[in-house]
C-alpha positions, 0 to 999 in steps of 0.5 A: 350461897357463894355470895354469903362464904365470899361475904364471911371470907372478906370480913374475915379479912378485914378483921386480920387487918384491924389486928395487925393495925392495933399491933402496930399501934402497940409497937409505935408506942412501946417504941416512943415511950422508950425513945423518950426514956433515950433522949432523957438519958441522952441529955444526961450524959450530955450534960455529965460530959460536958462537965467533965470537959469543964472540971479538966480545963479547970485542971480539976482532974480530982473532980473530973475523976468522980465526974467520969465514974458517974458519967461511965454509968450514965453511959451504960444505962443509955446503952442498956435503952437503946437496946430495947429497939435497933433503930435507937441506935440512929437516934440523933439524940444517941448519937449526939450523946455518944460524940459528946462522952467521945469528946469528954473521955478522951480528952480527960485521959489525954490530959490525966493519961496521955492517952487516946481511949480506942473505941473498943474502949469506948464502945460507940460506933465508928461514926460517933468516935470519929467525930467525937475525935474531930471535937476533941481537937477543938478542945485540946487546941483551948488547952494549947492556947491556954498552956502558951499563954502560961509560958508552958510552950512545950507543953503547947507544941507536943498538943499541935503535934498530936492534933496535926498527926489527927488531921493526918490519919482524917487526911487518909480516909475518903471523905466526899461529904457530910457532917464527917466531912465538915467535922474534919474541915474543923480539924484543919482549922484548929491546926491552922490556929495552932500553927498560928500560936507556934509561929507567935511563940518562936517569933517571940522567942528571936525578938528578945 
């Protein structure tokens, strides 16, 4: 009799456990479906910042104004999936997008606003806005050089004024390594080119 209630008890427990695989089942595919729907819409928002980038090096801020409203819904449909579950937030799909709609804003209003969104603004977290602002600088020094070789030198100065002060505020944060780290080094870079565009311009400027 023991044997026989020892016997129902291990079946018993062996069938809590296909319930709990079958509801794991469920879960990871609930999960990956929604994750398809992230990475999709991530690539569209990847695609409309990139956009927007192209419009305002254009100087096209009329197009890159109808870009941005479609962009910022964009946007907030991507937001709107990665809630379904907190891991998508760490998504590199995610956040690949988020530095990208980074990048692209900000650099539309600095040159339509002169203005830097905040990342409340923004709403992304700390970790994509910083490194979407170390892109921004990759962009901003295209600008700069394009704006020197127009003869448009103080416009060129107060860009390598901006990106300095940006490599300065990094300067402040103890980074030891990782993607941040080498996103900063970049910075550097680009203010080292703009330092280089400056110095042509001014040698130029004794020469004649």
């Amino acid at each position: 009799m023991r044997k026989f209630y020892i016997g129902i008890l291990f079946s018993s427990q062996q069938g809590v456990k296909m319930v709990d695989f079958s509801r794991i089942r469920q879960k990871i595919s609930k999960y990956d479906s929604e994750r398809e729907k992230l990475i999709k819409q991530a690539r569209v928002v990847l695609r409309a910042s990139k956009q927007l980038i192209y419009s305002v090096h254009r100087d096209d801020l009329k197009s890159a104004a109808s870009i941005l409203a479609g962009l910022q819904k964009e946007k907030g449909l991507l937001d709107r999936i990665s809630r379904h579950d907190p891991r998508m937030r760490y998504e590199g799909s995610y956040s690949e997008a988020n530095q990208e709609y980074v990048e692209a804003v900000s650099y539309y209003h600095m040159t339509a606003d002169d203005k830097i969104p905040s990342i409340t603004q923004l709403k992304v977290t700390e970790q994509d806005y910083l490194l979407g602002i170390c892109d921004l600088t990759g962009e901003l020094t295209r600008k700069a050089i394009a704006l020197a070789s127009k003869g448009r030198y103080a416009e060129t100065e107060r860009i390598k004024k901006l990106v300095e002060d940006i490599f300065g505020e990094f300067l402040k944060f103890d980074l030891r390594g990782g993607l941040l780290r080498k996103k900063v080094d970049s910075v550097k870079y680009n203010l080292v080119k703009l330092e280089d565009v400056m110095y042509d311009i001014k040698v130029k400027g004794k020469s004649k």
